[in-house]
C-alpha atoms as an extended CHARMM CRD file, in Angstrom:
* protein
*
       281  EXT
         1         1  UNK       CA             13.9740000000       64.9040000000       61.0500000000  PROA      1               0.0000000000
         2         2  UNK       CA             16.8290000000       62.3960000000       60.1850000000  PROA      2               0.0000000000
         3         3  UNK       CA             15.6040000000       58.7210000000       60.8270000000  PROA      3               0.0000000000
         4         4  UNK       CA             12.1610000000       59.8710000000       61.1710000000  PROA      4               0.0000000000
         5         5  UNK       CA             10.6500000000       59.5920000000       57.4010000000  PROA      5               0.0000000000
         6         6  UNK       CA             11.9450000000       57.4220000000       54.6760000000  PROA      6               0.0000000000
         7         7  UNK       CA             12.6900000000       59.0280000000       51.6790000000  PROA      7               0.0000000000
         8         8  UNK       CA              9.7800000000       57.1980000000       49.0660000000  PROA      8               0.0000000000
         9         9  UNK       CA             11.2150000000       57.5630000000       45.6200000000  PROA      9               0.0000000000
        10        10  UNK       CA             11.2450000000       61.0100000000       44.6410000000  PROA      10              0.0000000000
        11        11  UNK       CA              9.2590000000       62.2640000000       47.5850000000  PROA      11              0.0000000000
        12        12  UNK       CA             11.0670000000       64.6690000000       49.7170000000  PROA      12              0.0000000000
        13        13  UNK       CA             10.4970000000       64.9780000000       53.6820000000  PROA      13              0.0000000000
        14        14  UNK       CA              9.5640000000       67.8510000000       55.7000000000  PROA      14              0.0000000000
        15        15  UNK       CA              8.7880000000       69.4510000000       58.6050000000  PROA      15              0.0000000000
        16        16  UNK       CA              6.1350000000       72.3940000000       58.9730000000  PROA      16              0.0000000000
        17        17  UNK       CA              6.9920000000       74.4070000000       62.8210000000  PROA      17              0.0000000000
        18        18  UNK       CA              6.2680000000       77.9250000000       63.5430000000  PROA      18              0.0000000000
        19        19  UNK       CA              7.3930000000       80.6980000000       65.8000000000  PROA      19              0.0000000000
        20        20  UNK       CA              3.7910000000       82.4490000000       66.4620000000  PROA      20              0.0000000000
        21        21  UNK       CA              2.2960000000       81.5230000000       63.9680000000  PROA      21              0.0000000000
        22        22  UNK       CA              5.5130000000       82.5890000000       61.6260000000  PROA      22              0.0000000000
        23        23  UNK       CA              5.1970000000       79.1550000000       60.1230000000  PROA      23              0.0000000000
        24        24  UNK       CA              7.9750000000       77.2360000000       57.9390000000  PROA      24              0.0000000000
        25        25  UNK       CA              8.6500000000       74.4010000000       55.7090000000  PROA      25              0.0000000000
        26        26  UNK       CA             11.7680000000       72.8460000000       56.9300000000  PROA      26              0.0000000000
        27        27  UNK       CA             13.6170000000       70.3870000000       54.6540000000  PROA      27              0.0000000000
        28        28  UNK       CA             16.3750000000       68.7810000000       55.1040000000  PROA      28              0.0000000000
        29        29  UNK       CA             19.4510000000       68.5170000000       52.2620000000  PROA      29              0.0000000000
        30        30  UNK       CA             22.1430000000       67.6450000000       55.1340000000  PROA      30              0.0000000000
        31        31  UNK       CA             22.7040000000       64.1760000000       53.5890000000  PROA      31              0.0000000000
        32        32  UNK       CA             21.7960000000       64.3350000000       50.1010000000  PROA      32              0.0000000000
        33        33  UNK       CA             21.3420000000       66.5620000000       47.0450000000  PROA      33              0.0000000000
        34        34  UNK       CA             17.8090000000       67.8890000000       46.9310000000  PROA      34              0.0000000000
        35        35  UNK       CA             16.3610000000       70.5350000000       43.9090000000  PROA      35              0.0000000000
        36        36  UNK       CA             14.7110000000       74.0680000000       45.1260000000  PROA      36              0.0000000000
        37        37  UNK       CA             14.4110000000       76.6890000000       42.9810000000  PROA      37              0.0000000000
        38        38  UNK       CA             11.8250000000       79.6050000000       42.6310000000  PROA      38              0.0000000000
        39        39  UNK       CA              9.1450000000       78.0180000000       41.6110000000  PROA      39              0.0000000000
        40        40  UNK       CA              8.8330000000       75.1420000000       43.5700000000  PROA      40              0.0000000000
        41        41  UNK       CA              9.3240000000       77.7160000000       46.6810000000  PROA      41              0.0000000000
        42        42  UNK       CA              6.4380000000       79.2610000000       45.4100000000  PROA      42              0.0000000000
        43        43  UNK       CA              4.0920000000       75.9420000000       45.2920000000  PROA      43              0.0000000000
        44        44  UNK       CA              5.5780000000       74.9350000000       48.5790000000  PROA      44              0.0000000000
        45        45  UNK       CA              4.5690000000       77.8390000000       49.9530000000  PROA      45              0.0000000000
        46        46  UNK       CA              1.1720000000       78.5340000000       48.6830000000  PROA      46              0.0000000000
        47        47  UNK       CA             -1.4950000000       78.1340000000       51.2590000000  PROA      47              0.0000000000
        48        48  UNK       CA             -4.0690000000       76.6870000000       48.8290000000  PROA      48              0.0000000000
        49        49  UNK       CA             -1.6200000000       74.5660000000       46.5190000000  PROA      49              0.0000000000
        50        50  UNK       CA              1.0020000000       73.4610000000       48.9190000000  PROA      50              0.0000000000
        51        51  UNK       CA              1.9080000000       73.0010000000       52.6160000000  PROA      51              0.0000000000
        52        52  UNK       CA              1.6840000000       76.8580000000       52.7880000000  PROA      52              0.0000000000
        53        53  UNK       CA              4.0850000000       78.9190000000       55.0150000000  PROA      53              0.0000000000
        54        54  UNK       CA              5.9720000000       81.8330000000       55.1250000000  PROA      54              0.0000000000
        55        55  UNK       CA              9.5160000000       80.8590000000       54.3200000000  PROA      55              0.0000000000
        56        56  UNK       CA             11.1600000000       77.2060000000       53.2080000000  PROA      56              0.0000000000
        57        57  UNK       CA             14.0450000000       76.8720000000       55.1890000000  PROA      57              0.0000000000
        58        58  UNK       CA             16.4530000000       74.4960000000       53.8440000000  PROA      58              0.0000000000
        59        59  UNK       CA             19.1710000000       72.8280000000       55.7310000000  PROA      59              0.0000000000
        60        60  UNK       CA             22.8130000000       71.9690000000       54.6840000000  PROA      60              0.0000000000
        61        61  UNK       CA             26.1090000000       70.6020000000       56.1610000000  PROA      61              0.0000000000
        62        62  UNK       CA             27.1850000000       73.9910000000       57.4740000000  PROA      62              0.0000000000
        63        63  UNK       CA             30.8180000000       75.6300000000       55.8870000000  PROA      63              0.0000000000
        64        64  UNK       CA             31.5140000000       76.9340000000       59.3570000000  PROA      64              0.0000000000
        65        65  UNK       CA             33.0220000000       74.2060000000       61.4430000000  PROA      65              0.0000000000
        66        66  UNK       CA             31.9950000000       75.6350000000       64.4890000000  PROA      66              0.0000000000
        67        67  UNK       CA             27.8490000000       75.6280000000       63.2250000000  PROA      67              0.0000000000
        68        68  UNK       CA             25.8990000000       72.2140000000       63.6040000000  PROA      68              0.0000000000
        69        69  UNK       CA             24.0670000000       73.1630000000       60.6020000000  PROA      69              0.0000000000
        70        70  UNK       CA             23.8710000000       75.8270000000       57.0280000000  PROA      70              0.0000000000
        71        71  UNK       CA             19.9650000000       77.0710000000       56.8050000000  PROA      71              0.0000000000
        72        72  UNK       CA             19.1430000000       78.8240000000       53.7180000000  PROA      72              0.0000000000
        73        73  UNK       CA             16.0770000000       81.2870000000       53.7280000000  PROA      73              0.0000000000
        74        74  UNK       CA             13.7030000000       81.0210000000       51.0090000000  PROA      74              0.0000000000
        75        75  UNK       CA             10.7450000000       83.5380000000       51.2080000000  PROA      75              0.0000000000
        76        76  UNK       CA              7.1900000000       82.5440000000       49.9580000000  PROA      76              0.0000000000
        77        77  UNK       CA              7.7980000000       84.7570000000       46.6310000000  PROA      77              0.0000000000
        78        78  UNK       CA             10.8760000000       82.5580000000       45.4610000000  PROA      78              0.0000000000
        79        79  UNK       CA             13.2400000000       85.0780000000       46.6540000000  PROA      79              0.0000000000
        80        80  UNK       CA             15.5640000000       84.1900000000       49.6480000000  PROA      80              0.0000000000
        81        81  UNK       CA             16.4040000000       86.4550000000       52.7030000000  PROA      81              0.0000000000
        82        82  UNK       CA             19.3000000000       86.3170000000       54.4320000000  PROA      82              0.0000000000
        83        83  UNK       CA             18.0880000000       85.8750000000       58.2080000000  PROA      83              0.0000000000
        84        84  UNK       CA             14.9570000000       84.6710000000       59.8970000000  PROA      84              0.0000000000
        85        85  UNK       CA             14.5760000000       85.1190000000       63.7870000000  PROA      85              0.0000000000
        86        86  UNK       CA             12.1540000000       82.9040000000       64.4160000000  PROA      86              0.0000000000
        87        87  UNK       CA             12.9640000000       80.0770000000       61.3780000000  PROA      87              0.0000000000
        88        88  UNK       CA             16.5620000000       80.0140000000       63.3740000000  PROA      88              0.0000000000
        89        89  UNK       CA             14.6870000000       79.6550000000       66.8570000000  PROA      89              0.0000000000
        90        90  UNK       CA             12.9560000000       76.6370000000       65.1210000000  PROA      90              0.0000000000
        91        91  UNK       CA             15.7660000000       75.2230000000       63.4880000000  PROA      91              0.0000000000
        92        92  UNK       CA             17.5570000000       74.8340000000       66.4040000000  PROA      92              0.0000000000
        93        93  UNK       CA             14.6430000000       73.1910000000       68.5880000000  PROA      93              0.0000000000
        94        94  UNK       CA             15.2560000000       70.6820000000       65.6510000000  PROA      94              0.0000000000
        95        95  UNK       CA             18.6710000000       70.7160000000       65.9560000000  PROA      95              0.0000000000
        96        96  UNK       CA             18.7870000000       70.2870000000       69.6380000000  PROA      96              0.0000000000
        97        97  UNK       CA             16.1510000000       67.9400000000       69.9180000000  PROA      97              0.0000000000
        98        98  UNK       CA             18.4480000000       65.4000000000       67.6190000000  PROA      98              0.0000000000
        99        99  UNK       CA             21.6350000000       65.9950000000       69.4470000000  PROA      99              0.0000000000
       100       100  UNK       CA             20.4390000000       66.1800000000       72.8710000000  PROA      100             0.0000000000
       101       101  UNK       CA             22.3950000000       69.6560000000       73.6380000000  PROA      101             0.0000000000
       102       102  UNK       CA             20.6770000000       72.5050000000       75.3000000000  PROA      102             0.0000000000
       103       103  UNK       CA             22.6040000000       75.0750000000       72.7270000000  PROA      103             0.0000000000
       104       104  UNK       CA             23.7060000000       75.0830000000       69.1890000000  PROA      104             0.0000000000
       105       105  UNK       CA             24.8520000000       77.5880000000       66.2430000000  PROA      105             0.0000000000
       106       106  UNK       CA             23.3630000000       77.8580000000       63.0150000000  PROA      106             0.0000000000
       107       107  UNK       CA             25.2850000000       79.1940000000       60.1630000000  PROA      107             0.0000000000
       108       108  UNK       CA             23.2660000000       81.4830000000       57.7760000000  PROA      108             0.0000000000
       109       109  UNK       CA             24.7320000000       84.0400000000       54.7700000000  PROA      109             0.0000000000
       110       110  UNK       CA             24.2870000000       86.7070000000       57.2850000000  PROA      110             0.0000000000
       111       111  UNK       CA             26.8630000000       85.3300000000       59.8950000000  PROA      111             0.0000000000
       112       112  UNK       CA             27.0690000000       82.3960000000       62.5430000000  PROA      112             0.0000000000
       113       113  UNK       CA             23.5210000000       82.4740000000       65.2020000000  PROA      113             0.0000000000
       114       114  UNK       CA             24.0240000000       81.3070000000       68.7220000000  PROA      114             0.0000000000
       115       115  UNK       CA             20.5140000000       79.7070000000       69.8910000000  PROA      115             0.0000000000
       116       116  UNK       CA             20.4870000000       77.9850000000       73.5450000000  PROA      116             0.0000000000
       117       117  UNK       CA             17.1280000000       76.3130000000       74.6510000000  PROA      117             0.0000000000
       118       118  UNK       CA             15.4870000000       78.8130000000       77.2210000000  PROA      118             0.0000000000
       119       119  UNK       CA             12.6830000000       76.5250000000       79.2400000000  PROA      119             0.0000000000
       120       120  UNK       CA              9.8320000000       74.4310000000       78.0550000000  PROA      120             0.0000000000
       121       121  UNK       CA              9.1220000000       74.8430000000       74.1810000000  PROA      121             0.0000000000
       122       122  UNK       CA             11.0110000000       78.3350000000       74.9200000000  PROA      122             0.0000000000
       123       123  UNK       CA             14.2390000000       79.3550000000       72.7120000000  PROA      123             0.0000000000
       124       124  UNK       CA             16.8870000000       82.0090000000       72.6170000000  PROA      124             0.0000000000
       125       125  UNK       CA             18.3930000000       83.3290000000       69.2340000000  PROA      125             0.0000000000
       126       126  UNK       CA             21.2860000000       85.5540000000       69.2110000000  PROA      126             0.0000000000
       127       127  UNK       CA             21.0120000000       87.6610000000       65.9680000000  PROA      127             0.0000000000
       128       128  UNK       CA             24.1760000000       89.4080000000       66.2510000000  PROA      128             0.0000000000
       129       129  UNK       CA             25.0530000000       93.0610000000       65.8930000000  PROA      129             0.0000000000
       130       130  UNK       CA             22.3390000000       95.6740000000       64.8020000000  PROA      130             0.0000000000
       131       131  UNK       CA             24.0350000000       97.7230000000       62.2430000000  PROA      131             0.0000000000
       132       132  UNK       CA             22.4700000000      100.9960000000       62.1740000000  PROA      132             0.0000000000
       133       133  UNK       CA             24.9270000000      103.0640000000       59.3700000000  PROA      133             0.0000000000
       134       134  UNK       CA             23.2990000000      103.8680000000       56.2240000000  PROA      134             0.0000000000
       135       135  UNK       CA             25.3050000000      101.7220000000       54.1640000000  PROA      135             0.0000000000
       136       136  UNK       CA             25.1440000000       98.9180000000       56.3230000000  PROA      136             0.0000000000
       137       137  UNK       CA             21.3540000000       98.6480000000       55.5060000000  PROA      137             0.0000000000
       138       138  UNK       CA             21.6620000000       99.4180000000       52.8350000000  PROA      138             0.0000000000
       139       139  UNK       CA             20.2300000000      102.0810000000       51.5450000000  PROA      139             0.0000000000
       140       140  UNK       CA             20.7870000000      103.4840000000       47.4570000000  PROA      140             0.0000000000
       141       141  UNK       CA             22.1340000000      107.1830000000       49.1700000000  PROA      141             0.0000000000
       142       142  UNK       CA             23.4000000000      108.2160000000       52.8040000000  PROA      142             0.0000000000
       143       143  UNK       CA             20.6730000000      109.7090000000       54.8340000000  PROA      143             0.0000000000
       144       144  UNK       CA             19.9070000000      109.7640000000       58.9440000000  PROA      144             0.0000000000
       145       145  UNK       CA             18.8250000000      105.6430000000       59.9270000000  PROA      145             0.0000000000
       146       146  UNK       CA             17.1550000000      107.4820000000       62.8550000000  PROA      146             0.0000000000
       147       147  UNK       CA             14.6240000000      109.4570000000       60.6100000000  PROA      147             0.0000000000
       148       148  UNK       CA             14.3250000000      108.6670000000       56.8530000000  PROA      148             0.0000000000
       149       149  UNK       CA             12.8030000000      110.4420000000       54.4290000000  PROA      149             0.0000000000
       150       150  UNK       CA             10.0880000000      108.1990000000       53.7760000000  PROA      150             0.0000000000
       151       151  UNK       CA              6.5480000000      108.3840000000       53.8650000000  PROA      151             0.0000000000
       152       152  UNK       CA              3.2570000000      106.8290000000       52.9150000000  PROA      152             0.0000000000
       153       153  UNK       CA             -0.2110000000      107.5070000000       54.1440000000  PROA      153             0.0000000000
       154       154  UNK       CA             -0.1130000000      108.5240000000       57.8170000000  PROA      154             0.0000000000
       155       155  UNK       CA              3.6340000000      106.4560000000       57.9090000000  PROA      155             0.0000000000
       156       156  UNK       CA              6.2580000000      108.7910000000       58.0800000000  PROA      156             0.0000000000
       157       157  UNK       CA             10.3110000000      109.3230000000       58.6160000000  PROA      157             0.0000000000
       158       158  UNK       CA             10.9590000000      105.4940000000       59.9690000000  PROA      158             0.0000000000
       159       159  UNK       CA             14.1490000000      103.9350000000       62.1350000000  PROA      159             0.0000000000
       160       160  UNK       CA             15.7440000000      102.0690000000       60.0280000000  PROA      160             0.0000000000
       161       161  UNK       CA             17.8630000000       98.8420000000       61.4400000000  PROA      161             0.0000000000
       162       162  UNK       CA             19.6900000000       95.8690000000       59.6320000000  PROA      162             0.0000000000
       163       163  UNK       CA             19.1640000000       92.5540000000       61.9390000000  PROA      163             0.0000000000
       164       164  UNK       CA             20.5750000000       90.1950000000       59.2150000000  PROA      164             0.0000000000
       165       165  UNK       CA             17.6780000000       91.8210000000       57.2440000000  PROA      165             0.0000000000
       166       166  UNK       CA             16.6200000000       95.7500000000       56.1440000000  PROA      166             0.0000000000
       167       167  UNK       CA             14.1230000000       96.7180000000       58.4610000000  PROA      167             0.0000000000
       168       168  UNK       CA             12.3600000000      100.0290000000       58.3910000000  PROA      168             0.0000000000
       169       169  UNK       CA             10.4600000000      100.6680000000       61.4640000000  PROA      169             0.0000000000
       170       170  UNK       CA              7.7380000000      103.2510000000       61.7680000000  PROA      170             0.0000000000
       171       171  UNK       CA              6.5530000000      104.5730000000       65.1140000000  PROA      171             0.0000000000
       172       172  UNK       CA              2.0550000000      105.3750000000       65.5390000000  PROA      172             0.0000000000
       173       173  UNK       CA              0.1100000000      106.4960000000       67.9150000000  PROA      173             0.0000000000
       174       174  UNK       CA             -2.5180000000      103.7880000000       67.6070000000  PROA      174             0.0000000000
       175       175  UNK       CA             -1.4800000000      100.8530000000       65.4470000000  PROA      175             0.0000000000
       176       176  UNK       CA             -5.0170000000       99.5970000000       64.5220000000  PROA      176             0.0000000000
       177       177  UNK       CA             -5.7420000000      102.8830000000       62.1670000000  PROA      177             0.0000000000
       178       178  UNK       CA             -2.8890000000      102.0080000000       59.8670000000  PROA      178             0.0000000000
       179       179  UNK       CA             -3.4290000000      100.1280000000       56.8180000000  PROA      179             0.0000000000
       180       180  UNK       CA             -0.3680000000       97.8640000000       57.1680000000  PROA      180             0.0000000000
       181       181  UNK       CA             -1.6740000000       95.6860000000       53.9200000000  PROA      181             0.0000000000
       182       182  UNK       CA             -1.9050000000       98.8530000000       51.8030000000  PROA      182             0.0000000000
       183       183  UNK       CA              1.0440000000      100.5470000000       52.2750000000  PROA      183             0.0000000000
       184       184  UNK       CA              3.7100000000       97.7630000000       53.0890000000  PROA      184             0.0000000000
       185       185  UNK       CA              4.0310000000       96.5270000000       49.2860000000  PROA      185             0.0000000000
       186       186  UNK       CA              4.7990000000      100.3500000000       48.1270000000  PROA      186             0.0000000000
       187       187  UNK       CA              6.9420000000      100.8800000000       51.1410000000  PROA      187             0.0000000000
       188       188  UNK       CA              8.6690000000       97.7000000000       50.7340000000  PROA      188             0.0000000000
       189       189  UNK       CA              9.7370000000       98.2390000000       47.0810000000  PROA      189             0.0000000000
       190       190  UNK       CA             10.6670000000      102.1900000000       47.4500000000  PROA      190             0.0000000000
       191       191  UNK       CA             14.0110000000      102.6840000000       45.3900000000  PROA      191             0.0000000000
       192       192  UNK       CA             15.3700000000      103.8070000000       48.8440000000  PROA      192             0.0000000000
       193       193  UNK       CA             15.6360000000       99.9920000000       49.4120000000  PROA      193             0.0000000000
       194       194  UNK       CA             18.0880000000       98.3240000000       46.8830000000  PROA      194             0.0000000000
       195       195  UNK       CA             17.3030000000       94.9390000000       48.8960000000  PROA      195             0.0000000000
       196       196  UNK       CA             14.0480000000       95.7540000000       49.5360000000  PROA      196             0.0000000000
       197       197  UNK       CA             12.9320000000       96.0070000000       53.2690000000  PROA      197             0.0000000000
       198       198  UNK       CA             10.5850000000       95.0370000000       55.6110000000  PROA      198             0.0000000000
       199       199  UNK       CA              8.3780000000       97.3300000000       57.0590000000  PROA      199             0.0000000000
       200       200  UNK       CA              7.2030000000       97.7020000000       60.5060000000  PROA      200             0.0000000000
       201       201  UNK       CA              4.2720000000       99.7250000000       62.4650000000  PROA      201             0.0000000000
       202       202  UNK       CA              5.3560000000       99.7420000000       66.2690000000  PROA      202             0.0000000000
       203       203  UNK       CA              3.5190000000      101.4870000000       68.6020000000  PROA      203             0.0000000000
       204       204  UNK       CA              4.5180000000      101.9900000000       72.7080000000  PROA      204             0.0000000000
       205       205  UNK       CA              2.5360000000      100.6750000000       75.2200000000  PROA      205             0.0000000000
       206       206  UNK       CA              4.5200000000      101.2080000000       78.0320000000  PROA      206             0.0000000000
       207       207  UNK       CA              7.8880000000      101.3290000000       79.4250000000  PROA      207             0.0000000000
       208       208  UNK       CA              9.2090000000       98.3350000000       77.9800000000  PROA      208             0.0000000000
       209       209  UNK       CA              6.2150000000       97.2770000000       75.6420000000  PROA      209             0.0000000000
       210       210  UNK       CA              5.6090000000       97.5800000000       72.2110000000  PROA      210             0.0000000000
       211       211  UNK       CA              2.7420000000       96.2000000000       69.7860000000  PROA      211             0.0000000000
       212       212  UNK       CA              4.1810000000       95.6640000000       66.1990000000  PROA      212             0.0000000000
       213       213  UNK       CA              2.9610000000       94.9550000000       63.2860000000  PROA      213             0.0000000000
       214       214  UNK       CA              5.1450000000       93.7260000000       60.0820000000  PROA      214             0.0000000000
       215       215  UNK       CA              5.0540000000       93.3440000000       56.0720000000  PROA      215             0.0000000000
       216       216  UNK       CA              7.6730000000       91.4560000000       55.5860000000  PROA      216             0.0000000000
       217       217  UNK       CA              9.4280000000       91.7010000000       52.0360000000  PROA      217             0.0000000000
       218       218  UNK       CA              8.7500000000       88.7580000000       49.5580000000  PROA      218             0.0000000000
       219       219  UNK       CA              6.0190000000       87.3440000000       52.4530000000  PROA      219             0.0000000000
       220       220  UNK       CA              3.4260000000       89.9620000000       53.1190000000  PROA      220             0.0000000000
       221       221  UNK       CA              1.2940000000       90.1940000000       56.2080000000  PROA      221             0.0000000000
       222       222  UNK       CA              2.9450000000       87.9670000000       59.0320000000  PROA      222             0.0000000000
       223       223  UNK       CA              1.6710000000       86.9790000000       62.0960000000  PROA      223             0.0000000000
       224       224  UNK       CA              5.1210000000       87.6720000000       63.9740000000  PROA      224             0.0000000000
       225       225  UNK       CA              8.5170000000       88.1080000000       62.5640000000  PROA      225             0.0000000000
       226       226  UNK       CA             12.1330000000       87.6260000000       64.7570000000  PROA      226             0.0000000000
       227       227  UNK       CA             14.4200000000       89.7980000000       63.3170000000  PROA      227             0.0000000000
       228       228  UNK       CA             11.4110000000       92.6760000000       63.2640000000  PROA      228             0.0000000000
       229       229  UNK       CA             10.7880000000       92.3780000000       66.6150000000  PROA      229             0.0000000000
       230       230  UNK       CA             14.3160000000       93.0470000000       67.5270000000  PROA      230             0.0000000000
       231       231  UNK       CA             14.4400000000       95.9850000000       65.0380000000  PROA      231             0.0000000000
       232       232  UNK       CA             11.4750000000       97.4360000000       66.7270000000  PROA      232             0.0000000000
       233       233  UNK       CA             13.5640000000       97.0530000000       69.9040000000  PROA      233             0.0000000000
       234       234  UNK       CA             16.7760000000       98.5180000000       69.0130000000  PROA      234             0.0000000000
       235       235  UNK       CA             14.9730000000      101.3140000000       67.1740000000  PROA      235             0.0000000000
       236       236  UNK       CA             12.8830000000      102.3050000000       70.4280000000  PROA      236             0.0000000000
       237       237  UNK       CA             16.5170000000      102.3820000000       72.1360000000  PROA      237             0.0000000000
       238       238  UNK       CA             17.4130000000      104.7430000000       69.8550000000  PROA      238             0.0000000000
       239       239  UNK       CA             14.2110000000      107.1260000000       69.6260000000  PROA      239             0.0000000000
       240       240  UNK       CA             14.3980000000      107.0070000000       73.4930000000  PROA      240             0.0000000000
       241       241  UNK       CA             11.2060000000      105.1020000000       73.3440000000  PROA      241             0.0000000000
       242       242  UNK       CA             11.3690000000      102.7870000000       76.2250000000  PROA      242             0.0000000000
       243       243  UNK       CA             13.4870000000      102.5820000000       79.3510000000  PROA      243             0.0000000000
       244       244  UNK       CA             16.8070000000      100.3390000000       79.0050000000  PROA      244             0.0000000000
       245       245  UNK       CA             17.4770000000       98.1540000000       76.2050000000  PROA      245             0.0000000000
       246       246  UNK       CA             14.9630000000       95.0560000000       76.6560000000  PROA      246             0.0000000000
       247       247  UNK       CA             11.0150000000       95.0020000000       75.9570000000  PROA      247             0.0000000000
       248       248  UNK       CA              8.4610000000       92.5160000000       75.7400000000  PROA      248             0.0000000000
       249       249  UNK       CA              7.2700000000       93.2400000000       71.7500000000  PROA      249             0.0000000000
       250       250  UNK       CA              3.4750000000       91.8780000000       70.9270000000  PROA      250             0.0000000000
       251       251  UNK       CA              3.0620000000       90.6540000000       67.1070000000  PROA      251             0.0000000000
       252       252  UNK       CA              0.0260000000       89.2160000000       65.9620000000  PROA      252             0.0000000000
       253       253  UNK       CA              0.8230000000       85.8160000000       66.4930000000  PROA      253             0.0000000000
       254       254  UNK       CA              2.1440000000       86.4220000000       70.2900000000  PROA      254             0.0000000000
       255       255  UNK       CA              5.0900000000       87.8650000000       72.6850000000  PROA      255             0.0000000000
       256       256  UNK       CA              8.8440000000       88.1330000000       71.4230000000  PROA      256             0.0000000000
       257       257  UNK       CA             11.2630000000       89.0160000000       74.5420000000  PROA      257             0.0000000000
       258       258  UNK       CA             14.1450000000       90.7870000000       73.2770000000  PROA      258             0.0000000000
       259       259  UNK       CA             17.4310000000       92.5280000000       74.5740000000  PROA      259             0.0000000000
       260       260  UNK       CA             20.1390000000       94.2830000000       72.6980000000  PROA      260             0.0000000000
       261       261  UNK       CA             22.7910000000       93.7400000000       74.5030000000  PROA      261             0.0000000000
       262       262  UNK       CA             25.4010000000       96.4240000000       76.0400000000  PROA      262             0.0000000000
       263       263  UNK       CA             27.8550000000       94.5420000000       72.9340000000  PROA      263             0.0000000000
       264       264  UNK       CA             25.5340000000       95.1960000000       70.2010000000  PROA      264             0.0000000000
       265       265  UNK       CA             24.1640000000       92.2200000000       69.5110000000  PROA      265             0.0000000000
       266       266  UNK       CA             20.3540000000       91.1530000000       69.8150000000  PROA      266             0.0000000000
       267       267  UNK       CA             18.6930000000       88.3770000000       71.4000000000  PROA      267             0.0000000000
       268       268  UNK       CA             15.4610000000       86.8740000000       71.2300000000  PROA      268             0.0000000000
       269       269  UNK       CA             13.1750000000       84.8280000000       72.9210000000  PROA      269             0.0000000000
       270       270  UNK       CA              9.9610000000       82.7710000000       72.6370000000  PROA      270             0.0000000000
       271       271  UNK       CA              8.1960000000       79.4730000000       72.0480000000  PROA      271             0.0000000000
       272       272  UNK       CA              8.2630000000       77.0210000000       69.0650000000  PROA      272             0.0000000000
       273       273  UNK       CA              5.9980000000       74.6000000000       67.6980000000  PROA      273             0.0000000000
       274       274  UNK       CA              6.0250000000       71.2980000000       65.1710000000  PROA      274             0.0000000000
       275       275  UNK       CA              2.7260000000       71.2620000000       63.5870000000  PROA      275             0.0000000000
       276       276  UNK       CA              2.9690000000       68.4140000000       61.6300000000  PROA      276             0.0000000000
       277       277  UNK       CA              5.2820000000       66.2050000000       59.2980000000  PROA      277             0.0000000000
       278       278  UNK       CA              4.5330000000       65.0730000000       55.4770000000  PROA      278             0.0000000000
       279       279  UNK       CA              5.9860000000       64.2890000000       52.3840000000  PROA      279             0.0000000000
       280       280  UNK       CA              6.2890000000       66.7230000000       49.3730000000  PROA      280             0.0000000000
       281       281  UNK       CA              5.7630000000       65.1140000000       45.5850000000  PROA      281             0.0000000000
């Protein structure tokens, strides 16, 4: 984005991509002070009086010396989040696209992201370890991650995974009868969630394929979400859901390929798109 737009006055330049339809506002802060709070996430964001998107993702001279770049996660609601699967696969088609490299590392508040590029319009992210303890969720008391006490509706005793976010992931026979719109808000704000989560409906489809749906916290409804997709994963390894430890996972928006690796950490694959560039007033 650097070079590309000059910066008119107090106009500020950005760049809308998406992940399947998991769209973002990308600005850029790398070489000069810019002002985000709350409420101007929240007008950014807004379909009808903004750019509209999911998250703001706003980039920074990394701390890390060994990351090209520091994104910070803001989600449509103001709040921030503090990793974003498919905003980091996007990021660093930016990212490499300006340097010319064919892998880079992103530094985020959950840890350091390895993303290589992975064929045309195609990226990998490496999300790093699922943490799968109770505490490491977190949750507000200690209970089994592989069947919580939660229910709502037909939804009942999720997986619960931390991929850089609280995920709780709830298994269905047949993922179009659930209500996804009317029971994520409840589910994401139940007390058993200090951070609040988001919320997944997966359903198997086969051996290594599974349809998912996703609330995500402080977003709603999204048409596919990264770090979801690999929660869905990791918590189908663990339910004995699907054979191995990769699976092709189907979100609204399109196909996620993801692996959790024999070390514990998750990858994740799939395309990226620019849809446009502006300026915001």
């Amino acid at each position: 984005m650097r070079g590309h737009i000059k910066l008119i006055m107090s106009e500020l330049p950005f760049i809308k991509m998406h992940g399947l339809g998991n769209d973002f506002v990308i600005v850029d802060a790398r070489e000069g002070e810019i002002l985000l709070d709350a409420d101007r996430i929240r007008t950014i964001s807004n379909r009808r009086l903004g750019v509209g998107c999911d998250q703001v993702l706003e980039l920074r001279k990394p701390l890390k010396s060994s990351a090209e770049v520091f994104m910070r996660i803001w989600n449509a609601d103001g709040g921030q989040a503090e990793a974003c699967g498919n905003g980091a696969r996007c990021v660093a088609a930016m990212v490499m696209s300006e340097s010319g490299d064919s892998e880079t590392i992103i530094e985020t508040v959950a840890g350091l992201l390895k993303a290589e590029a992975a064929g045309t319009g195609k990226v990998k992210v490496y999300m790093g370890k699922a943490r799968t303890n109770w505490n490491e969720i977190p949750l507000s008391r200690e209970m089994d991650t592989l069947s919580l006490d939660l229910a709502a509706g037909v939804l009942k005793n999720p997986v619960a995974v931390n991929v850089g976010n609280p995920h709780a992931v709830f298994f269905v026979n047949n993922i179009e009868t659930v209500d996804i719109e009317e029971l994520g808000p409840g589910l994401e704000a139940d007390p058993l969630f200090p951070n609040r989560a988001n919320i997944g409906i997966a359903e198997i489809q086969g051996q290594n394929s599974i349809r998912l749906r996703v609330w995500e916290r402080g977003v709603g409804l999204t048409n596919a979400c990264g770090s979801g997709a690999c929660a869905s994963v990791v918590a189908a390894v663990r339910r004995t859901l699907i054979t191995g430890r990769s699976a092709t996972v189907v979100l609204d928006g399109g196909a996620l390929e993801v692996d959790w690796l024999d070390d514990g950490q998750v990858c994740m694959t799939g395309p990226v798109s620019t849809s446009f560039m502006g300026l915001l007033a």
